[in-house]
MDTraj code that builds the backbone (N, CA, C; nanometers):
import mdtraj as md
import numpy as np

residues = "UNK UNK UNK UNK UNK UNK UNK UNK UNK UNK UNK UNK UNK UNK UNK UNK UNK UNK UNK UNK UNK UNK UNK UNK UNK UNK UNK UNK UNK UNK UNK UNK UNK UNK UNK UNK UNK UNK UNK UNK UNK UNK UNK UNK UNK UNK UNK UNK UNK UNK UNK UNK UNK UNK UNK UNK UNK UNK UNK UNK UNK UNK UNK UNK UNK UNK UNK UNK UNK UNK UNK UNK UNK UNK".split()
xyz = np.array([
    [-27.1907, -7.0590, -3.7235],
    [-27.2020, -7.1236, -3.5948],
    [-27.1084, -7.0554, -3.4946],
    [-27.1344, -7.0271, -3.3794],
    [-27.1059, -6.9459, -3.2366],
    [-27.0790, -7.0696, -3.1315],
    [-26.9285, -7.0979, -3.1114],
    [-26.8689, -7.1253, -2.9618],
    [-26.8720, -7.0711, -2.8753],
    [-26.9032, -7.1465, -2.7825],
    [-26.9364, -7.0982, -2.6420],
    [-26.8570, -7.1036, -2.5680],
    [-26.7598, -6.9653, -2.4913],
    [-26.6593, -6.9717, -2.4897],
    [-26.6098, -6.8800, -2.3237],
    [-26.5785, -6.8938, -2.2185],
    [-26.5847, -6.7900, -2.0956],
    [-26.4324, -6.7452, -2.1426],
    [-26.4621, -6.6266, -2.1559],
    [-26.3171, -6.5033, -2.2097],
    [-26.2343, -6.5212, -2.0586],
    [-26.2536, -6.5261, -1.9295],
    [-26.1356, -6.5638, -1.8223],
    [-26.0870, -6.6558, -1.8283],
    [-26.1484, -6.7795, -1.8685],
    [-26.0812, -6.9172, -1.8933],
    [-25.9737, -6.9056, -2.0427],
    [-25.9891, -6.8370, -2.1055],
    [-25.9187, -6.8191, -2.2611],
    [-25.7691, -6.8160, -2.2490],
    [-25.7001, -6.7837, -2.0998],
    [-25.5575, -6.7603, -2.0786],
    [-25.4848, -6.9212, -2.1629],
    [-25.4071, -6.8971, -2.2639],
    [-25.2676, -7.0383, -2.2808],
    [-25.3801, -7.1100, -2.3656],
    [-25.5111, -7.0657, -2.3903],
    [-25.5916, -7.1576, -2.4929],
    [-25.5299, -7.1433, -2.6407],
    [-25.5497, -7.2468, -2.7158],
    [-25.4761, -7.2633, -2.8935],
    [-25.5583, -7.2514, -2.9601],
    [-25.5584, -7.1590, -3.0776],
    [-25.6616, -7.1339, -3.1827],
    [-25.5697, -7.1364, -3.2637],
    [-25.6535, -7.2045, -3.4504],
    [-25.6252, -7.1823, -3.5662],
    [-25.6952, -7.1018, -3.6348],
    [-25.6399, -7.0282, -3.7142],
    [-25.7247, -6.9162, -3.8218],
    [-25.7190, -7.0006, -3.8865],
    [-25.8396, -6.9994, -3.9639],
    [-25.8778, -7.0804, -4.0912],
    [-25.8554, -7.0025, -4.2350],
    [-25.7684, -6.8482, -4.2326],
    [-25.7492, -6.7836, -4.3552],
    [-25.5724, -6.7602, -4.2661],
    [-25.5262, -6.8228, -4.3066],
    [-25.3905, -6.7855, -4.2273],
    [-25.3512, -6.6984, -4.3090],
    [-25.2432, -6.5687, -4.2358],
    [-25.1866, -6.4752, -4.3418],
    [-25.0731, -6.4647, -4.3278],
    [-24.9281, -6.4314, -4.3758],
    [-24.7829, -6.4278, -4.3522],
    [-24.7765, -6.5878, -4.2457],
    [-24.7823, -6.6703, -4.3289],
    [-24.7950, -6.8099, -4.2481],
    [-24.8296, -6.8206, -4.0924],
    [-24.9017, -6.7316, -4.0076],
    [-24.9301, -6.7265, -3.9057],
    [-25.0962, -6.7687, -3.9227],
    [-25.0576, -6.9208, -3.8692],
    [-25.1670, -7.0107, -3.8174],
    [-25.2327, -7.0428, -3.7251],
    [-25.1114, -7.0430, -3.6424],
    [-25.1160, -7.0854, -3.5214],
    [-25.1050, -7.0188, -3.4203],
    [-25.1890, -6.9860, -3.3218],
    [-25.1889, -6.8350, -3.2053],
    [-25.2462, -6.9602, -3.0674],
    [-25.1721, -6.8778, -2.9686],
    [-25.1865, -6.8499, -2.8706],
    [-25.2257, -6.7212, -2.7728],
    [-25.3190, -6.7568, -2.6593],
    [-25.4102, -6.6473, -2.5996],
    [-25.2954, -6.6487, -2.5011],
    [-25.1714, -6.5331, -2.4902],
    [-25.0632, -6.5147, -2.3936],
    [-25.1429, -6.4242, -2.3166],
    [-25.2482, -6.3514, -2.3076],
    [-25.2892, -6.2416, -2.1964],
    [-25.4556, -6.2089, -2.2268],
    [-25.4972, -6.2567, -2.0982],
    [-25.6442, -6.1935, -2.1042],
    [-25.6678, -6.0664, -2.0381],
    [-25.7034, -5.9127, -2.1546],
    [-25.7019, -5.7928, -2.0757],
    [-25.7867, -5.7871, -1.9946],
    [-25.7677, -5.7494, -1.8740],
    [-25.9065, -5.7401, -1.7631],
    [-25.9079, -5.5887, -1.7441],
    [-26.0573, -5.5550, -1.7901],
    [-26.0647, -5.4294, -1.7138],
    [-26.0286, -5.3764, -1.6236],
    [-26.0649, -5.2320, -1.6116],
    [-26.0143, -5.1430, -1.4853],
    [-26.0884, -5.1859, -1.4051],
    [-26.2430, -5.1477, -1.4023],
    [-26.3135, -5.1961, -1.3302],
    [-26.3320, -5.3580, -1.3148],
    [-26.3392, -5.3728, -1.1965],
    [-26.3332, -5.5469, -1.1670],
    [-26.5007, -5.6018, -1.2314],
    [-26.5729, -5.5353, -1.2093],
    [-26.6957, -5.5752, -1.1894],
    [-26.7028, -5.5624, -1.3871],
    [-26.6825, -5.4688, -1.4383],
    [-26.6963, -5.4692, -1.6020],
    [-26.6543, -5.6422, -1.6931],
    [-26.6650, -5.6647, -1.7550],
    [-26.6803, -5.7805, -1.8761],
    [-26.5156, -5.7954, -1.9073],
    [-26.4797, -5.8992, -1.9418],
    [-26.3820, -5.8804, -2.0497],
    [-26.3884, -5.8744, -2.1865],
    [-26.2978, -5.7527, -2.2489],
    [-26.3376, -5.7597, -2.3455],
    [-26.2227, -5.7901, -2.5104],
    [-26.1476, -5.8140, -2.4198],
    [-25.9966, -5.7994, -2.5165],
    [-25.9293, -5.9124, -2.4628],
    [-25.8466, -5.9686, -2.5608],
    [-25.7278, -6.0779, -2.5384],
    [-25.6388, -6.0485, -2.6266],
    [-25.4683, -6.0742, -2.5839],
    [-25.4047, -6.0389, -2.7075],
    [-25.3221, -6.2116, -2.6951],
    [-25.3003, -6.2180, -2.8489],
    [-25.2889, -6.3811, -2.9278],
    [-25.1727, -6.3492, -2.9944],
    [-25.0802, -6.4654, -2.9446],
    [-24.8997, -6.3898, -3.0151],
    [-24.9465, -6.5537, -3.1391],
    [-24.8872, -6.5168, -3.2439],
    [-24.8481, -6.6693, -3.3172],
    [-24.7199, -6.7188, -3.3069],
    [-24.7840, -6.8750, -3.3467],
    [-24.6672, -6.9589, -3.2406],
    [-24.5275, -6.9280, -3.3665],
    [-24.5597, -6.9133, -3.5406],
    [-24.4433, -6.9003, -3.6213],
    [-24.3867, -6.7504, -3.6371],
    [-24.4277, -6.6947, -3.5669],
    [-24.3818, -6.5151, -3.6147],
    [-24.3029, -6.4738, -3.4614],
    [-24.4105, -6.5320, -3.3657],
    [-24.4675, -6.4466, -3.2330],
    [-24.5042, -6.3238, -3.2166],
    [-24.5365, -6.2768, -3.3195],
    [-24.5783, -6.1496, -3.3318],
    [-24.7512, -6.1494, -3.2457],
    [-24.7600, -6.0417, -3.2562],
    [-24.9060, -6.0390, -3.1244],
    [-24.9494, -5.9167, -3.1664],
    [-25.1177, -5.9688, -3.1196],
    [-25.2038, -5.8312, -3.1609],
    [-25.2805, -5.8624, -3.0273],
    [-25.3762, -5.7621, -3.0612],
    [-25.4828, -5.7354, -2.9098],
    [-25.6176, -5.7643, -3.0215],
    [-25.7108, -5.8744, -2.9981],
    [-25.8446, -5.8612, -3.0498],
    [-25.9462, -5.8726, -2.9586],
    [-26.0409, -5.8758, -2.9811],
    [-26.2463, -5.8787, -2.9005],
    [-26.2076, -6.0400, -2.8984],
    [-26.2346, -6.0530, -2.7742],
    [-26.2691, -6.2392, -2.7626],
    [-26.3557, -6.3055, -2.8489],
    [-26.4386, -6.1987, -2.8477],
    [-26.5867, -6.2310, -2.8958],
    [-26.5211, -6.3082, -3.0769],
    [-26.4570, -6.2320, -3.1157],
    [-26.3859, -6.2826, -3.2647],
    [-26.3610, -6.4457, -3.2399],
    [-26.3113, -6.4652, -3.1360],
    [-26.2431, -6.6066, -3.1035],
    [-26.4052, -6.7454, -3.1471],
    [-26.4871, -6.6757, -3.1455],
    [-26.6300, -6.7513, -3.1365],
    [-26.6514, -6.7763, -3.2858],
    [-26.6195, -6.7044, -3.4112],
    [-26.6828, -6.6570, -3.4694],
    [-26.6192, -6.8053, -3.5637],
    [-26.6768, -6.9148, -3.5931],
    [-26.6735, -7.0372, -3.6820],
    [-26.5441, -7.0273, -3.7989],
    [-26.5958, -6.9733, -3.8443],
    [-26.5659, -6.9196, -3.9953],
    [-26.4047, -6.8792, -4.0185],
    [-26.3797, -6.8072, -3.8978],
    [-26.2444, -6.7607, -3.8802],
    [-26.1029, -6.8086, -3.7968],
    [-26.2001, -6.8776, -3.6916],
    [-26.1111, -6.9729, -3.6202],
    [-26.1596, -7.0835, -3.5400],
    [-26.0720, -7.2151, -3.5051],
    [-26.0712, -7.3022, -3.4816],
    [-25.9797, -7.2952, -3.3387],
    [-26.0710, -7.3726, -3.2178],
    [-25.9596, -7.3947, -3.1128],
    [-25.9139, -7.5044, -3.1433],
    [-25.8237, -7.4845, -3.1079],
    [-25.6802, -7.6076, -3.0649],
    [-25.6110, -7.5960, -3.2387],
    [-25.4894, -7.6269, -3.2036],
    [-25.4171, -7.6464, -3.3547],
    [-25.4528, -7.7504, -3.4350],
    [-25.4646, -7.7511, -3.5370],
    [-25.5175, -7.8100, -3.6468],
    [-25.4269, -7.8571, -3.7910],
])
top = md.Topology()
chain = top.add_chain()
for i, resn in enumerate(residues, 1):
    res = top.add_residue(resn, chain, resSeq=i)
    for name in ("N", "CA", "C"):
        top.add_atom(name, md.element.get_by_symbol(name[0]), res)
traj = md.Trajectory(xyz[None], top)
């Protein structure tokens, strides 16, 4: 199952991974990358976790994907 989700609105939104790894469960969307071009898509967000704060850069599109994560903390 696919959430329906607008990647500009995603800024300070809470997701849970549902396979947590090095106890990082809990993420936050600290930056939505916006293209160079204004008019292009977004296609990247980077998600620090709230127990490490460590941060990566992923595809929003991942953020949709059921199986792997959950918005809001859980």
């Amino acid at each position: 199952m696919r959430t329906k989700l607008n990647p500009r609105k995603l800024h300070l939104s809470k997701w849970t991974a549902l396979q947590p790894q090095n106890k990082e469960k809990h993420f936050l969307v600290v930056r939505v990358l916006q293209p160079e071009d204004p008019q292009a898509p977004v296609t990247e967000v980077e998600l620090e976790a709230a127990y490490s704060r460590r941060s990566c850069i992923i595809a929003w599109q991942t953020l949709t994907d059921a199986t792997r994560w959950r918005q809001g903390w859980h």
